[in-house]
C-alpha positions as CSV (number, residue, x, y, z in Angstrom):
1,X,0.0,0.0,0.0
2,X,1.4,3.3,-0.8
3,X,2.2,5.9,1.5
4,X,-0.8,8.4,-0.4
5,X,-3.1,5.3,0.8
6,X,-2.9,6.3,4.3
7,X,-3.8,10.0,4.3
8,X,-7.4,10.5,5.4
9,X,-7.1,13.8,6.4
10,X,-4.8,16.9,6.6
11,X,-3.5,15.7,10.0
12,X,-2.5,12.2,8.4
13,X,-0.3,14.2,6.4
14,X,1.0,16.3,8.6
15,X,1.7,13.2,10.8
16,X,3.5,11.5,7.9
17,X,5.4,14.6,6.6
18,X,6.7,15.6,10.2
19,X,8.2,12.1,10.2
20,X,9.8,12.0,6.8
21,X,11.4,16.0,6.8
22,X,14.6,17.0,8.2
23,X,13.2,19.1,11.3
24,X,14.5,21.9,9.8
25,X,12.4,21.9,6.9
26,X,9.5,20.6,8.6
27,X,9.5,23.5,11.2
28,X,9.7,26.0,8.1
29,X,6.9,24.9,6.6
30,X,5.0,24.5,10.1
31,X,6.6,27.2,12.4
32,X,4.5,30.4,13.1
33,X,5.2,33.5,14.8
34,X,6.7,34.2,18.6
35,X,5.1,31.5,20.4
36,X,2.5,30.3,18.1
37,X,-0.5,31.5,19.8
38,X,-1.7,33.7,16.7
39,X,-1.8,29.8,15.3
40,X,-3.7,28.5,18.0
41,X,-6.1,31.8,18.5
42,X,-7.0,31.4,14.7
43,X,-7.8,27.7,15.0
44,X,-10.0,28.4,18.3
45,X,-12.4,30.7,16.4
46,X,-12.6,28.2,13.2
47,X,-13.5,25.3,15.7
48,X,-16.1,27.3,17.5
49,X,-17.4,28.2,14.3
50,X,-20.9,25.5,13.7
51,X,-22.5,25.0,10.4
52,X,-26.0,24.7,10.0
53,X,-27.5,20.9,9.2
54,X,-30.6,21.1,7.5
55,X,-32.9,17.8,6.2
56,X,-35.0,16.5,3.8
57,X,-33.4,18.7,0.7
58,X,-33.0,17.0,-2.4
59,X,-28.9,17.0,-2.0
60,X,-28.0,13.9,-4.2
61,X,-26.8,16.1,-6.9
62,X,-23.7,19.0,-5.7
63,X,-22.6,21.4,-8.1
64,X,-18.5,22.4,-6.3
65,X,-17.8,25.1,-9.1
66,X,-17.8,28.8,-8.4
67,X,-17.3,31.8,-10.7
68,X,-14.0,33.3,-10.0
69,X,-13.0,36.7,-12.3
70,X,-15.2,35.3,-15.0
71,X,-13.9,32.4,-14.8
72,X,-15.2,28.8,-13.5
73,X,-12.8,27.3,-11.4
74,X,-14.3,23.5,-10.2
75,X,-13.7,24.3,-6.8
76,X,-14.1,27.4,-4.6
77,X,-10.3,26.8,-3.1
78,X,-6.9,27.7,-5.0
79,X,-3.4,26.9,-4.0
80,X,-1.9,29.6,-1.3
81,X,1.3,31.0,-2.7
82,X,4.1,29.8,-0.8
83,X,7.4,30.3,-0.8
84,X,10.5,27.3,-1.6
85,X,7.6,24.5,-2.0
86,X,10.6,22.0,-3.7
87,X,11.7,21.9,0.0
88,X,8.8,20.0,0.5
89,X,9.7,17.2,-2.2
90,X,11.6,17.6,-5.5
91,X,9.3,19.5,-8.3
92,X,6.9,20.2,-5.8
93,X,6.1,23.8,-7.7
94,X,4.8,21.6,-10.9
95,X,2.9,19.2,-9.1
96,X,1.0,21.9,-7.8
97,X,0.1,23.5,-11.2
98,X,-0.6,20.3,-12.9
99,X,-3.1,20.7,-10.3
100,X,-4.3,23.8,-10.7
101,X,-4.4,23.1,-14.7
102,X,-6.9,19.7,-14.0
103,X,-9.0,21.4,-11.6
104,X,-9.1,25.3,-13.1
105,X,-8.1,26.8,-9.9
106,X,-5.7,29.5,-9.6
107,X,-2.0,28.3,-8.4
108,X,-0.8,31.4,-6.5
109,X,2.9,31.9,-7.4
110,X,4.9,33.1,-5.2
111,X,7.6,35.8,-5.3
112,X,10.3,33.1,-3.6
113,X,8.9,30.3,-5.9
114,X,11.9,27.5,-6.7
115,X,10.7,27.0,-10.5
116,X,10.9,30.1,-12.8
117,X,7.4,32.1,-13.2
118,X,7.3,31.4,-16.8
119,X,7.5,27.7,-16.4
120,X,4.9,27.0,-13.8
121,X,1.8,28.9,-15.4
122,X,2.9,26.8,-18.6
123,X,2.3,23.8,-16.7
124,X,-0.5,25.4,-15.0
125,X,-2.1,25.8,-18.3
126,X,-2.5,29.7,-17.9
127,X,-4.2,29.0,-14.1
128,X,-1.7,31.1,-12.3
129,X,-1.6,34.4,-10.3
130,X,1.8,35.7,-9.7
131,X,2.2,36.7,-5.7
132,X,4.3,40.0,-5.3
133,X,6.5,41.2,-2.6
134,X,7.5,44.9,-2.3
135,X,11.0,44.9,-1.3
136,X,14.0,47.6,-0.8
137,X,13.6,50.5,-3.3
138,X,11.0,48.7,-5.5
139,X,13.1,48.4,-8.5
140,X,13.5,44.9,-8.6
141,X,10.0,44.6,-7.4
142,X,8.3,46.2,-10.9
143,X,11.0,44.2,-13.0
144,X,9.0,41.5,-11.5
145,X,5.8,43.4,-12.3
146,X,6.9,43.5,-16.1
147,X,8.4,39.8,-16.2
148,X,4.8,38.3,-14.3
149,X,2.9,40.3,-17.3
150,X,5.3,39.4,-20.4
151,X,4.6,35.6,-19.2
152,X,0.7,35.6,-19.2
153,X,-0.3,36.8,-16.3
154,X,-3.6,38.1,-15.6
155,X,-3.7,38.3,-11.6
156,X,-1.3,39.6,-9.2
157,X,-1.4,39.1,-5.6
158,X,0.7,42.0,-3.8
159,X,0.9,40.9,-0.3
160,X,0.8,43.4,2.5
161,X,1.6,41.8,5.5
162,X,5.6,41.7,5.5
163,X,6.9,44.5,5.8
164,X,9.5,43.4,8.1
165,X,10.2,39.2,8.1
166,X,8.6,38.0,11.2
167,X,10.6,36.1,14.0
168,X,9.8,32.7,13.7
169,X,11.7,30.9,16.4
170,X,11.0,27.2,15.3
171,X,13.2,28.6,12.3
172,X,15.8,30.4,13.7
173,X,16.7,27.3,16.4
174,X,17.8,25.5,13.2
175,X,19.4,28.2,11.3
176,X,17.3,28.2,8.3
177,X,18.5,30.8,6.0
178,X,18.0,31.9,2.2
179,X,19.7,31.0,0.2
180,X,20.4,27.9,1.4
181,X,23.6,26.6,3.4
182,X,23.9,23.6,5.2
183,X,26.0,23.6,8.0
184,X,27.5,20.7,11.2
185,X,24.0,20.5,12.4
186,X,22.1,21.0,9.1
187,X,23.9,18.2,7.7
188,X,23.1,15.7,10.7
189,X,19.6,16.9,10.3
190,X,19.7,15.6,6.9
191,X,22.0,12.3,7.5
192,X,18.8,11.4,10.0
193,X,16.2,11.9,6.9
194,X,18.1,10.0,4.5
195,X,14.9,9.6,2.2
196,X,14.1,13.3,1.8
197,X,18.0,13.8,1.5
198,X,18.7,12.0,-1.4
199,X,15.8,12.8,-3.4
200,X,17.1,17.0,-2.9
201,X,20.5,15.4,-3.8
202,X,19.0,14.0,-7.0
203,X,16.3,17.0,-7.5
204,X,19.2,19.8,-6.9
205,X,19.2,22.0,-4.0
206,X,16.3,24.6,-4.2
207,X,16.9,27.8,-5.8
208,X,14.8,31.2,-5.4
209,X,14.5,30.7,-9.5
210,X,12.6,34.3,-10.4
211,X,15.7,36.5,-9.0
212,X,17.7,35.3,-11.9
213,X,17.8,38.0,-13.7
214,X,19.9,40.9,-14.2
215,X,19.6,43.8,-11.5
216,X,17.7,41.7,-9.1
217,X,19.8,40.4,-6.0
218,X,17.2,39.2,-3.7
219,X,17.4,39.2,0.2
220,X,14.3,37.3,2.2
221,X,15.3,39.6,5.0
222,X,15.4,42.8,3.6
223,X,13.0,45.2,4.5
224,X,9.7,45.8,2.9
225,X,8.9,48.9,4.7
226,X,8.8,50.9,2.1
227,X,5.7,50.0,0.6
228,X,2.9,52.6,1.1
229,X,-0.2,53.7,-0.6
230,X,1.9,55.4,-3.5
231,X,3.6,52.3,-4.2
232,X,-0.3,50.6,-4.5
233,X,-1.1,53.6,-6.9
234,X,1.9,53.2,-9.2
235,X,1.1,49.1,-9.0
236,X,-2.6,50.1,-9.9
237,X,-1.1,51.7,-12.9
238,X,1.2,49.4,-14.2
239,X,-1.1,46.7,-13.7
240,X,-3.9,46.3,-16.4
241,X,-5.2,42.8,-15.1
242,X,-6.7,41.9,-11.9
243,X,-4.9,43.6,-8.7
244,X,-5.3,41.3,-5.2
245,X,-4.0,42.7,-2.5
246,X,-3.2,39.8,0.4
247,X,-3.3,40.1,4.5
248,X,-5.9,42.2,5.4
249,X,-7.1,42.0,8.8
250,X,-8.8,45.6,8.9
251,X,-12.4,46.8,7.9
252,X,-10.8,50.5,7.8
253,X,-7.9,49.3,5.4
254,X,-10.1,46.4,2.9
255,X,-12.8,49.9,2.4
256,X,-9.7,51.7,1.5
257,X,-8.3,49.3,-0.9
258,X,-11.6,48.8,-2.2
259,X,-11.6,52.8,-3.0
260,X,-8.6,52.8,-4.0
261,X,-9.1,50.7,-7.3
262,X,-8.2,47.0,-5.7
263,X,-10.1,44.4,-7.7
264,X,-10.4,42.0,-4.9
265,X,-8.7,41.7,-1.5
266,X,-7.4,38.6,0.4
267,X,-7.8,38.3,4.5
268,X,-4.9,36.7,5.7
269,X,-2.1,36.5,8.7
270,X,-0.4,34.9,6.4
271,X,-1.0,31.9,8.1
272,X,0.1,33.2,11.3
273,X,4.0,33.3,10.6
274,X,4.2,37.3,10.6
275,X,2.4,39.1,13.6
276,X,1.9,36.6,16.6
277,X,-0.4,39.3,18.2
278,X,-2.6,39.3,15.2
279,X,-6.4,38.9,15.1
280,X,-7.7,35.6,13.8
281,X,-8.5,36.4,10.5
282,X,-11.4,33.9,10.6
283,X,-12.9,36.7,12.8
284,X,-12.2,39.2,10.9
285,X,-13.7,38.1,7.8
286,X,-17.2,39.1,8.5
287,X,-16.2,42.5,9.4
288,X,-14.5,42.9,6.9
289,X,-17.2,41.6,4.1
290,X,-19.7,44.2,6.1
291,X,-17.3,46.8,5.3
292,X,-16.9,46.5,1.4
293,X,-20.7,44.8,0.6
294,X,-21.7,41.9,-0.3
295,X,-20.1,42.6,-4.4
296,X,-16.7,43.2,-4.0
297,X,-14.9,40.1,-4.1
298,X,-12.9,38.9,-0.8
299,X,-11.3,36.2,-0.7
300,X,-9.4,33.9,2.5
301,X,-6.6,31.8,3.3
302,X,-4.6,31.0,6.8
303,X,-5.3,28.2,9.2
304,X,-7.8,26.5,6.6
305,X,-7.0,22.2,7.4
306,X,-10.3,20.8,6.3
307,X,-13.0,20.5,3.7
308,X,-15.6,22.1,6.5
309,X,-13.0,24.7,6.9
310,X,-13.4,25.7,3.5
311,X,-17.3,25.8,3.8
312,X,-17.4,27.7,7.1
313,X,-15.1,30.7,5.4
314,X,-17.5,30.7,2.6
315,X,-20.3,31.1,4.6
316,X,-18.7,33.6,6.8
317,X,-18.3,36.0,4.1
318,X,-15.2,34.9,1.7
319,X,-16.2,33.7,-2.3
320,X,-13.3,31.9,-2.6
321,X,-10.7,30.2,-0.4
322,X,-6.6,28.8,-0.3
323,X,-4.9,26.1,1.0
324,X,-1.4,26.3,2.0
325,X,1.0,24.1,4.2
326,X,-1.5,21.4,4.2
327,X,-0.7,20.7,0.5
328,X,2.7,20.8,1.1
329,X,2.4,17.9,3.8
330,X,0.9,15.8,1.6
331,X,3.7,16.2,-1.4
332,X,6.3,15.6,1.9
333,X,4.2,12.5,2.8
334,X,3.8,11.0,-0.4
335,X,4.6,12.8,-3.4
336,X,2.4,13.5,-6.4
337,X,-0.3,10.9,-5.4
338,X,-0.4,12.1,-2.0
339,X,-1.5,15.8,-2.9
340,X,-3.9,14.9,-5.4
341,X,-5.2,11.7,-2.1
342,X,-5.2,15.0,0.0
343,X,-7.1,17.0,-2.5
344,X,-9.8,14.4,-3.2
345,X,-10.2,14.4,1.1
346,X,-10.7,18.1,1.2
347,X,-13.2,17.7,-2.5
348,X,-14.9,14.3,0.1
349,X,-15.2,16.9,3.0
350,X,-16.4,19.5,1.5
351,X,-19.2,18.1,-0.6
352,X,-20.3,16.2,2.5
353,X,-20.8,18.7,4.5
354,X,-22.7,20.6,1.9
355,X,-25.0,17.9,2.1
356,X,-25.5,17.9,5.9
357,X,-26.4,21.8,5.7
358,X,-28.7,21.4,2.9
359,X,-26.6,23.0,-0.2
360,X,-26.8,22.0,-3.5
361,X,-24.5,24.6,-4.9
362,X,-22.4,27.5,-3.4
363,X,-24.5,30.4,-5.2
364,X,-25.0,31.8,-1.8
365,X,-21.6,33.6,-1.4
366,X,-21.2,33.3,-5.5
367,X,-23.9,34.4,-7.3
């Protein structure tokens, strides 16, 4: 029996990933800020979150698909972007758009992606949005702007929520640094995982593959401070597609980006890894959808683990959803076949529990 055989949920893969990762890589993927309680406050408020059962509706037939920029995507949750996803398992940036490509949901790209831009919304088959960080002067950052639009493009995700790196101290304990060195205790680390270890061997090391250009020497630690409501304006400009802007936690600041010309607007911490004193953004979501209306487009991501997950954001005010590090798990527990195992549990979960509350489609946050 393969090793996708055994994940029946986003925990089994968790389980199963935390045991095959170095700890290192394991913690990156899973560490949040301070001490985690930003996590743990945002997974409170989704568990004390109840949907609504409802009987005796004609729920044999379930219609997943949602409307997404004009577009049908066959279910109403994308791929997170995240950053150095080959650390999870060798070409772990293409399994995720061959994904994206078979189910026609967007595979958000992200700035610190291993695999060139250009190359995964190929593979993606045009379902891609490029994720954008605004760092140092901007220069680089709207060389990126222009390369993410010469490749296709037609949604960019400017995230918000960084402008200083926050202190993750699962990370820092193990010395995990971009680019990537290995040192004494790194390399035991890896000796320990020899599975994992020899398949980077064989894959190459990981690479941050879109600052390989000319005038563009990236630093993950460099501040993005610089960012204001200018740089959004000048982005606005140069941007002639559709403009997301990603971790919003404020009523006051999603109304202003709605003004502002935004076309759609993300509420995120990010999953919890920047700001451990953060609000849970599952609580913030309905605020947040009162503030803008029930039109503008919102969307949500961080802390999302389970089908129901997915169904409780929708019905708390968010049209479409992301997953992040769960997906990762699974390609660290079993590869290819166990992201698409994990991705049929989350289809399972959700269309179950659309049953149990009576919904035949998800027109009510869609329509």
């Amino acid at each position: 029996m393969g090793a996708a055989a055994h994940i029946h949920s986003s925990e089994d893969a968790r389980r199963l990933a935390r045991r095959r990762l170095p700890w290192m890589i394991f913690d990156y993927i899973d560490g949040a800020a301070g001490s985690e309680t930003g996590a743990a406050r945002n997974r409170a408020a989704l568990d004390a979150y109840t949907l609504r059962p409802r009987i005796l509706r004609d729920v044999s037939t379930r219609n997943l698909s949602v409307k997404l920029f004009g577009r049908e995507a066959q279910r109403p949750f994308g791929i997170a972007p995240m950053g150095m996803c080959n650390l999870s398992g060798p070409g772990a940036d293409l399994m995720l758009a061959r994904l994206a490509a078979k189910y026609e949901i967007p595979h958000g790209v992200s700035t610190v992606a291993s695999t060139p831009m250009e190359q995964i919304i190929d593979v993606a088959e045009g379902h891609a949005w490029f994720q954008l960080y605004f760092s140092g002067d901007g220069v680089g950052t709207f060389k990126l702007v222009e390369r993410a639009k010469a490749a296709g493009y037609e949604t960019l995700v400017l995230t918000v929520d960084v402008p200083e790196v926050g202190r993750r101290p699962r990370e820092l304990r193990h010395g995990f640094k971009m680019p990537f060195r290995i040192g004494p205790r790194q390399f035991i680390d890896f000796a320990l995982h020899p599975r994992w270890s020899l398949s980077a061997l064989f894959g190459g090391k990981p690479q941050m593959a879109n600052f390989e250009m000319d005038g563009y020497d990236f630093d993950r630690t460099e501040s993005r401070a610089k960012a204001n409501w200018d740089t959004l304006s000048r982005l606005r400009d140069a941007w002639p597609g559709n403009l997301v802007v990603k971790g919003v936690l404020d009523a006051e600041d999603a109304l202003a980006l709605k003004d502002a010309g935004v076309d759609a607007i993300q509420v995120s911490s990010h999953g919890a890894r920047q700001l451990e004193s953060a609000p849970s953004p599952f609580l913030a979501l309905s605020d947040i959808r009162n503030a803008v209306g029930d039109t503008y487009p919102v969307f949500f991501d961080s802390g999302l683990r389970s089908g129901e997950d997915a169904l409780k954001a929708l019905s708390a005010g968010a049209e479409f959803v992301f997953f992040g590090r769960v997906l990762q798990f699974a390609i660290a527990a079993a590869g290819e076949p166990g992201l698409h195992r994990l991705w049929d549990v989350l289809t399972d979960e959700l269309s179950i529990a659309m049953a149990q509350t009576g919904l035949t489609d998800l027109n009510f946050r869609t329509g």
